[in-house]
C-alpha positions in Angstrom: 46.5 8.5 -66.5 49.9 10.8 -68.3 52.5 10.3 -66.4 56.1 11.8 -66.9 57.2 8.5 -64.4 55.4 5.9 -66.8 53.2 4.7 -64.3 49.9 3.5 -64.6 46.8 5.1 -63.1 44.9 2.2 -61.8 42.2 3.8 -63.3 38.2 2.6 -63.1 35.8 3.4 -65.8 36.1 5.8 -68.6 37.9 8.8 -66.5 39.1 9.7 -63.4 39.3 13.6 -62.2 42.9 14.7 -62.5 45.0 18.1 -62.6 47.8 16.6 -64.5 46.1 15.2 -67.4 44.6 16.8 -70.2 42.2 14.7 -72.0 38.5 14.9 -71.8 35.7 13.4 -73.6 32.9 15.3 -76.2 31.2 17.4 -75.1 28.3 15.8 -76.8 29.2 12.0 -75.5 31.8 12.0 -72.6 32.5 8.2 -73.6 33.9 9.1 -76.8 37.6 11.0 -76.4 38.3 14.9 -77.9 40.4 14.2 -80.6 41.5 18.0 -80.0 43.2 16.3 -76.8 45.2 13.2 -78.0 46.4 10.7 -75.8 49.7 11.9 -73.8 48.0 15.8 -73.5 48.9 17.0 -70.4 48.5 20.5 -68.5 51.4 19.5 -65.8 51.7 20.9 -62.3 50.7 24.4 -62.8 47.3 24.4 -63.3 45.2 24.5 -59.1 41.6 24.4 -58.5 39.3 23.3 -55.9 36.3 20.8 -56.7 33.0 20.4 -53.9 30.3 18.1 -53.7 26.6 19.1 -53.1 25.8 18.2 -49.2 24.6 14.4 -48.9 23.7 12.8 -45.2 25.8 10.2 -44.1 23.8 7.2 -44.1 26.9 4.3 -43.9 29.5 3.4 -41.8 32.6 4.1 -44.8 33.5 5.9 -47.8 36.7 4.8 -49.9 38.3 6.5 -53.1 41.2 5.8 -55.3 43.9 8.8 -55.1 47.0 9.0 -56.5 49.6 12.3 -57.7 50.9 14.5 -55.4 51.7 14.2 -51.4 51.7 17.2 -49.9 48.7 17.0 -47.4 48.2 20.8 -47.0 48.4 21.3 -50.8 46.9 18.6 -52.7 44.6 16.3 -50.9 40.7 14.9 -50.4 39.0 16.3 -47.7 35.8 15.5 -45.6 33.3 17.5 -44.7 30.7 17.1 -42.1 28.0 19.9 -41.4 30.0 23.1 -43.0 33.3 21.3 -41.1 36.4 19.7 -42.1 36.9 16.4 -39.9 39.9 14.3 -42.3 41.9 14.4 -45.4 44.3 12.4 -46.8 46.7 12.6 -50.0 48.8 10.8 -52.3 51.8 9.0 -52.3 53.6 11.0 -54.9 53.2 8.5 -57.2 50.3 8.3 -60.3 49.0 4.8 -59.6 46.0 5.5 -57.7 45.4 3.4 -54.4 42.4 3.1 -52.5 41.8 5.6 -49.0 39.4 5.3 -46.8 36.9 7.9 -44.5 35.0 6.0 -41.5 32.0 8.2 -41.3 30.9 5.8 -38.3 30.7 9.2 -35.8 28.8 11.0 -38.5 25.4 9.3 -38.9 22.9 11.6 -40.6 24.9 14.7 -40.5 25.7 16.7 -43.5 28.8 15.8 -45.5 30.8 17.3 -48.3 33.4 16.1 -50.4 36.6 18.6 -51.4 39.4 17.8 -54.1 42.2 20.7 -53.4 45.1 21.6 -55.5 46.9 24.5 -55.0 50.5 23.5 -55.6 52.3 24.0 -58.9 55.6 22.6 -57.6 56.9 19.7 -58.2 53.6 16.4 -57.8 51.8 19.8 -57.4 48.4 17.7 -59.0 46.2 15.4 -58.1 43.9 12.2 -58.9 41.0 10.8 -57.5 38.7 8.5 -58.8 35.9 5.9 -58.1 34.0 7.1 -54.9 32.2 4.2 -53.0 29.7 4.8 -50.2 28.5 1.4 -48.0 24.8 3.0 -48.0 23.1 2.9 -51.0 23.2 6.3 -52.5 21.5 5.5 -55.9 18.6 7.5 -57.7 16.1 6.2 -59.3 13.4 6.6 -62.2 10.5 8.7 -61.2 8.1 7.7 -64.4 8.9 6.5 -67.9 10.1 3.2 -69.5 13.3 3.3 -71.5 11.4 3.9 -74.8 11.9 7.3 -76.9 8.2 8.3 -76.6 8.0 7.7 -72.8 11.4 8.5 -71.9 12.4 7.9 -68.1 13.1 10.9 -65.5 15.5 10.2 -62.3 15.4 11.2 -59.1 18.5 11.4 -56.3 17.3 9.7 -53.4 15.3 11.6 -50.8 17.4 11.7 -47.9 16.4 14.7 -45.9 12.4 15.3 -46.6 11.6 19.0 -46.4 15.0 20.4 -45.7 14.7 22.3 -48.3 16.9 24.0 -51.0 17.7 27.7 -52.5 17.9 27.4 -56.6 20.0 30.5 -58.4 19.5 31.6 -61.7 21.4 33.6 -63.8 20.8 35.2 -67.4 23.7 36.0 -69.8 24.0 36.5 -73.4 22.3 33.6 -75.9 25.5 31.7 -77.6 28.5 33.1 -74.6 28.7 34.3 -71.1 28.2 37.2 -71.1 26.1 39.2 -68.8 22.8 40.3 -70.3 22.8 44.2 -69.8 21.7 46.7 -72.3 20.9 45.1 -74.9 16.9 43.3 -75.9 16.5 40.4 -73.3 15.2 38.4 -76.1 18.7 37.6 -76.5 19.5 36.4 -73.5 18.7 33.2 -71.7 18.1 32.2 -68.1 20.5 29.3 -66.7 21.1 27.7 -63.2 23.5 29.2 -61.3 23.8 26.9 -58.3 22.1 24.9 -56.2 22.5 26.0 -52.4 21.6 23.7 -49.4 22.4 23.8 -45.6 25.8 22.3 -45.2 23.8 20.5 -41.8 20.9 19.8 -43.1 18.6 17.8 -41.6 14.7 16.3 -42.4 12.3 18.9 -42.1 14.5 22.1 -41.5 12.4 24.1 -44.3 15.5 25.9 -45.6 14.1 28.0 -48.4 11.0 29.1 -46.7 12.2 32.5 -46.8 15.0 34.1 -49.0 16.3 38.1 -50.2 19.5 38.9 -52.6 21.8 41.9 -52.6 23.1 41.6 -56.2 25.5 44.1 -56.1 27.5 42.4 -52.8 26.8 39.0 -54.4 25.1 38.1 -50.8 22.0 35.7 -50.0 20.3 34.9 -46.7 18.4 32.0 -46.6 16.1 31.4 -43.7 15.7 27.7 -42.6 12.9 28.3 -39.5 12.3 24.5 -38.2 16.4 24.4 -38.1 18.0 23.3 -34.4 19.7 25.2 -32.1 23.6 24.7 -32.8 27.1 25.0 -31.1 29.8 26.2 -32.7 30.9 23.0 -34.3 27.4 22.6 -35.0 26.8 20.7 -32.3 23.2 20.5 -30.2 24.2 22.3 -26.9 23.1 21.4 -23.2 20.5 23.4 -21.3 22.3 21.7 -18.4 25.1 23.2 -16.1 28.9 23.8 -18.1 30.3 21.2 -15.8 29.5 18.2 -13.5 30.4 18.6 -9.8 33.8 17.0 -10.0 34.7 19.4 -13.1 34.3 17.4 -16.0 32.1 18.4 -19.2 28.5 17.3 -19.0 28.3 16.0 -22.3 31.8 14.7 -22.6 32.7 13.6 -19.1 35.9 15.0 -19.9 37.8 17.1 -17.5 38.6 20.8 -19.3 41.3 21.7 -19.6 41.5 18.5 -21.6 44.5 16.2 -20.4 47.5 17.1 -22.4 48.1 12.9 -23.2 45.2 13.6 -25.7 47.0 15.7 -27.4 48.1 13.9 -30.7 43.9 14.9 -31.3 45.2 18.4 -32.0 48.3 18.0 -33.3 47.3 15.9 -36.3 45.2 19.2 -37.8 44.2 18.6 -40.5 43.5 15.4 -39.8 41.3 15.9 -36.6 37.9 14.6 -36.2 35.0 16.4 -33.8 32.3 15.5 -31.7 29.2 17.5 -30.0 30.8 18.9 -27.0 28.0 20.7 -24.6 28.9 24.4 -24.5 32.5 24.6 -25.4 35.1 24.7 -28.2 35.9 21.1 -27.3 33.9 19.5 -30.4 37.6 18.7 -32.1 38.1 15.9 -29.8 36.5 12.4 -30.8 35.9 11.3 -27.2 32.2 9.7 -27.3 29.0 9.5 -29.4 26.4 12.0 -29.1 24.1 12.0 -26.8 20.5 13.8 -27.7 19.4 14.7 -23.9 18.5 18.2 -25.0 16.5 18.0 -28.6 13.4 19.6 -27.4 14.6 22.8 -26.1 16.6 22.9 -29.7 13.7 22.0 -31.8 12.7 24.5 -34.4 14.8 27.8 -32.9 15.8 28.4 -37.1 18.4 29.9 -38.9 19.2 32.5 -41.2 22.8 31.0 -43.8 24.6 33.4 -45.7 25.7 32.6 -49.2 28.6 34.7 -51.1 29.1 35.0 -55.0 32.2 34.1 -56.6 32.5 36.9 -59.6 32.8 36.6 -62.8 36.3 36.7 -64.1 36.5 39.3 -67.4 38.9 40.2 -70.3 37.9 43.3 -72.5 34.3 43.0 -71.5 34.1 39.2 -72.3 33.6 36.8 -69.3 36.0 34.1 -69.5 34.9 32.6 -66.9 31.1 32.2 -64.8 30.0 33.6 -61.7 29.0 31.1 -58.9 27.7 30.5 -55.9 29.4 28.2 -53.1 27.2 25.2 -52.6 27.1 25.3 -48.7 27.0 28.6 -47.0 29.6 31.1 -45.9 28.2 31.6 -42.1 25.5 30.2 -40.5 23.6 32.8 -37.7 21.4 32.4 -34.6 19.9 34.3 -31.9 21.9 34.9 -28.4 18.5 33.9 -26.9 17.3 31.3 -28.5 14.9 28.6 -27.4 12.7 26.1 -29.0 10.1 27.2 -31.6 11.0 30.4 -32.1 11.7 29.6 -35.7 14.3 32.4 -36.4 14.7 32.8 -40.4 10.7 32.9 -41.0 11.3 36.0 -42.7 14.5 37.8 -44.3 15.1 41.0 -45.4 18.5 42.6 -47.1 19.0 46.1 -47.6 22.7 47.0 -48.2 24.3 46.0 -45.7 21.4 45.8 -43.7 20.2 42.5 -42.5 16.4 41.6 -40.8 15.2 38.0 -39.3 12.1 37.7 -38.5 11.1 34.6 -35.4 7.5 34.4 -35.7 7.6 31.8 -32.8 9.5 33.9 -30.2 8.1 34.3 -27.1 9.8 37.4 -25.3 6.6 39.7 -24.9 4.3 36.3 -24.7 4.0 32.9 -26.5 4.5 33.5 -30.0 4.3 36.9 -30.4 7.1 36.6 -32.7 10.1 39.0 -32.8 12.6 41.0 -35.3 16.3 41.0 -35.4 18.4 43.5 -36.8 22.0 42.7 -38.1 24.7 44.9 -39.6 25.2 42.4 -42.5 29.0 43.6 -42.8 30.6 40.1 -41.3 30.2 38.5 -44.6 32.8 40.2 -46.1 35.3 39.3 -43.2 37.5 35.9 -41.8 40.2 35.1 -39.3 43.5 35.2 -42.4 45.0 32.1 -40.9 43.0 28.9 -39.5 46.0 28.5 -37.0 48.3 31.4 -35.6 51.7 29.8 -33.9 53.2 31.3 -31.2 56.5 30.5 -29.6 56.6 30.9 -25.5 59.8 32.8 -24.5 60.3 34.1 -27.9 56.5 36.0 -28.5 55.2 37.8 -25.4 52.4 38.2 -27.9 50.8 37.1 -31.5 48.7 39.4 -33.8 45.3 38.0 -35.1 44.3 39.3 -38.3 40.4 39.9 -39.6 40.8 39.8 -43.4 37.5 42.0 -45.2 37.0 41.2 -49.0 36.4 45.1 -50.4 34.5 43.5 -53.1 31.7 42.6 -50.7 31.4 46.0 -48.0 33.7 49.1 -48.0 32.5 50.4 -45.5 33.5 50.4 -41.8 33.4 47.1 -39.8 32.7 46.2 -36.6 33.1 42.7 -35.3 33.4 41.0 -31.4 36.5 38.7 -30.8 36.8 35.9 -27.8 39.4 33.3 -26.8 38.4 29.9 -25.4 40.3 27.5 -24.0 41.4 24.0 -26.1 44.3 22.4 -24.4 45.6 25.9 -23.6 44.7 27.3 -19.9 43.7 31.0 -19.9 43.9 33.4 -17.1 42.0 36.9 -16.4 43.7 40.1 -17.1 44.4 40.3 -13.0 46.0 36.9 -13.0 48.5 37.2 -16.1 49.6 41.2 -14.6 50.5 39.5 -11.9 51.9 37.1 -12.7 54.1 39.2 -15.4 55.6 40.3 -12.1 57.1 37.4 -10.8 60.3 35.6 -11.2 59.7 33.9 -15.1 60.6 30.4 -13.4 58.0 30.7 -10.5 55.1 31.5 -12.6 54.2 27.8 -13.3 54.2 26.6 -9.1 51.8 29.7 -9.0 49.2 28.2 -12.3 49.5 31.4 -14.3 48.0 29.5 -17.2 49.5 29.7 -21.0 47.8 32.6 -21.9 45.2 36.0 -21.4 41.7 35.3 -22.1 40.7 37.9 -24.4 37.6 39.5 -25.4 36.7 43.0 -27.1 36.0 44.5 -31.1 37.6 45.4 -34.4 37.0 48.1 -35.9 38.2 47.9 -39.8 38.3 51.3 -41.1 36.3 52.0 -44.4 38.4 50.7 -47.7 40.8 48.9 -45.8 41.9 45.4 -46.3 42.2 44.0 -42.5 42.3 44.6 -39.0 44.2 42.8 -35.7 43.6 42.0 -32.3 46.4 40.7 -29.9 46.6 37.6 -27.7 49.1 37.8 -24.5 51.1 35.1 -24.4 52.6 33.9 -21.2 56.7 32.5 -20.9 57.4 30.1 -17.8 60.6 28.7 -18.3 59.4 25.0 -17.7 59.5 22.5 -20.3 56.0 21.6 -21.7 55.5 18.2 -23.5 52.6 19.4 -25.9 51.3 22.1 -27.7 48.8 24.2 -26.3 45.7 24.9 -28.0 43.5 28.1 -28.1 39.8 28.4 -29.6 39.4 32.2 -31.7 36.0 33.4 -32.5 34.3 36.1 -34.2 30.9 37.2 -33.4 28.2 40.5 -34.2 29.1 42.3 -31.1 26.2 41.1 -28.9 25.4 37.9 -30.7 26.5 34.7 -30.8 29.4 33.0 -32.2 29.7 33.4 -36.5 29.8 29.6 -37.4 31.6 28.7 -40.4 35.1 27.6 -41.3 36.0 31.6 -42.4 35.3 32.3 -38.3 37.2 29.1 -37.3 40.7 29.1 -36.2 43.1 28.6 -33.3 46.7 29.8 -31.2 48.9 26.9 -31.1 51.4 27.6 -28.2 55.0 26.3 -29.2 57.8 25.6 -26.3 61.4 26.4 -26.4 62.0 25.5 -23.2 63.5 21.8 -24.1 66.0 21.3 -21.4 64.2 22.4 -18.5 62.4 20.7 -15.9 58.9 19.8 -16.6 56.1 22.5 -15.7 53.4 22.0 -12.9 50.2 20.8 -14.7 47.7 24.0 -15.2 44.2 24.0 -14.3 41.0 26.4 -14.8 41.1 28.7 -11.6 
């Protein structure tokens, strides 16, 4: 590796991926260096970028990496992925030598996983280095047919980890010779490439994703239906048909009592660095308490799934494209019925019109076994997302905070209408009643008389046609007690009347700060 320190890269092989360093090999053999690019080439801190895996299945116990550059964990770092999910990162040390990191992927077994190199600093180590991914499963292809001869030569295969979960291929055609899009002109000068690849970022052995499948070109939008997919949580978890919570109040799944004891709270506070586990009904998934326990796969067998893709455009100068459209390789949402049950195989059939959006659930069985059943969506959610993954409120100092819905105009400009929820993390919410009320008494009493952290909210957004964003507000609630922890809220955005949208764009939480540092302790909340 370059290095403005002199430091060596610790490099393995012929390259490692780096935003520093400007040296790549021929186009035409990779192990032979550009001579355009001689040694000592560098591009510095200021070029960012963001590189993704396709999804694999976790099939190991470990993953390890060599990383080196910058060591700012929220702007240049490796992340982890598990089904559409980020569970760990790590960075560098601010140095170029390149040590080896580690994932344990012990909690994932046979779940989806993506890898993510981020840079989006141009200060000073604003770049990164990675190199020489190891996985303790053997991840190897291997040769489908042919000998190593020229006449008969041989073909190779990934390895089949998932059979029959199935996979969306995109094609695009642009100008023979440059990247241009091929319109108006004689298609015999053009030529048809791939695109991208697209896969469930959970998917799992016999899902059929791809079975059904329908483009709006124009809103650079497809829906995918995966019909044999299970019924998931928010965190992608299989939810219980059982009751929310055991007799003495703890989570079914979990055993955990909710609110979740504030001692646990270093699970929360090391975002980004938190890991998540199936959790039963609620937003609790973050927490790595236990593995997961499958009492419930039948009655989430085969409900299906309809996963929205999005388009990254083109970029153009003077009518030239400098750079190529593409598609992310794991989708943008992921959507299921309110009612789901087993078999009902929601995303048999697909349909996009503008912005509006039909499933088909051939299995469903609300007029009588299988008589199958349409769903209607207004597609517009793909264009929105929470703007932050985690709003910060300060108790004392904001009676409130403001939530914003980001829409990207390039997608939908017309009017959006979305449904918003708060859950409770580590926070306690009350009612509307309770937190009134309790706005009426003495600010130091309010703790002795559990008037929780904050108002549960629920209602819709409306984003007016051609504009940018909308806002919902959460109540906060000030107690003059001194709390030990932050308090954590769970966000969500739904289609008003559906479930929870799952996908990191719908993710994000409230973290209540304290000022109240020299003040008695406060009376532990719990759920009224």
């Amino acid at each position: 590796g370059i290095s403005t320190h002199h430091e060596g890269s610790n490099i393995s092989g012929f390259y490692y991926i780096g935003s520093y360093e400007l040296r790549p090999g021929l186009s035409t053999d990779y192990t032979i260096p550009d001579p355009t690019y001689p040694q000592g080439n560098i591009r510095g801190d200021e070029p960012q970028g963001t590189m993704i895996s396709q999804v694999f299945n976790i099939y190991g116990t470990l993953i390890s990496f060599l990383i080196g550059g910058g060591c700012d964990m929220y702007l240049v770092y490796v992340s982890l992925i598990i089904d559409g999910y980020e569970v760990s990162r790590t960075t560098g040390k601010c140095t170029e030598f390149m040590e080896r990191h580690y994932f344990d992927v012990t909690p994932y077994y046979g779940k989806g996983a993506q890898i993510k190199i981020v840079d989006v600093s141009s200060s000073n180590w604003g770049h990164i280095s990675v190199d020489d991914f190891k996985f303790n499963w053997n991840v190897d292809g291997s040769v489908v047919n042919g000998t190593s001869d020229t006449t008969n030569r041989p073909v190779y295969g990934g390895m089949v980890e998932t059979p029959q979960s199935g996979a969306v291929y995109v094609f695009r055609r642009h100008v023979i010779g440059n990247d241009n899009f091929c319109t108006g002109m004689d298609h015999t000068n053009c030529i048809w490439e791939e695109e991208s690849k697209l896969t469930a970022s959970d998917k799992r052995a016999y899902d059929n994703f791809g079975s059904s499948i329908d483009v709006n070109d124009e809103a650079g939008i497809i829906v995918v239906g995966s019909p044999n997919a299970a019924l998931t949580g928010f965190y992608k978890e299989r939810p219980t048909i059982y009751p929310y919570q055991n007799s003495d109040g703890t989570d079914f799944i979990t055993g955990v009592s909710i609110p979740i004891d504030m001692k646990r709270f270093d699970l929360f506070q090391n975002n980004p660095t938190y890991s998540f586990q199936p959790s039963g009904i609620k937003a609790m998934s973050i927490l790595n308490i236990i593995e997961e326990i499958d009492i419930n796969e039948k009655p989430n067998e085969k409900v299906g799934a309809a996963y929205i893709y999005r388009r990254i455009p083109a970029e153009e100068a003077l009518g030239i494209v400098t750079a190529k459209p593409h598609w992310t390789f794991a989708e943008y949402t992921k959507l299921q019925p309110p009612d789901a049950f087993a078999m009902d195989k929601f995303g048999s059939g697909v349909a996009l019109s503008d912005n509006l959006l039909v499933v088909g659930a051939a299995g469903q069985d609300g007029y009588q076994p299988d008589a199958g059943a349409v769903y209607y969506y207004d597609a517009v959610f793909a264009s929105i997302a929470f703007g932050k993954s985690v709003y910060t409120a300060i108790e004392g100092t904001n009676s409130f905070i403001v939530i914003d819905i980001v829409r990207d105009l390039a997608i939908y400009t017309g009017e959006v209408i979305v449904e918003y929820a708060t859950t409770d993390l580590s926070a306690v919410g009350v009612d509307a009643d309770k937190f009134t009320n309790c706005l009426k008494l003495p600010t130091n009493a309010r703790s002795g008389a559990l008037c929780g952290h904050y108002q549960q909210t629920t209602g819709i957004v409306r984003i007016p046609p051609d504009t940018t964003s909308g806002v919902f507000t959460v109540n906060i609630m000030n107690d003059l007690c001194r709390q030990k922890f932050f308090r954590y809220v769970q966000l969500t955005l739904s289609v008003p009347g559906s479930a929870s949208l799952q996908g990191e764009a719908y993710t994000a939480k409230i973290r209540i700060d304290d000022d109240d540092f020299l003040l008695a302790a406060c009376q532990e909340q719990v759920r009224g």
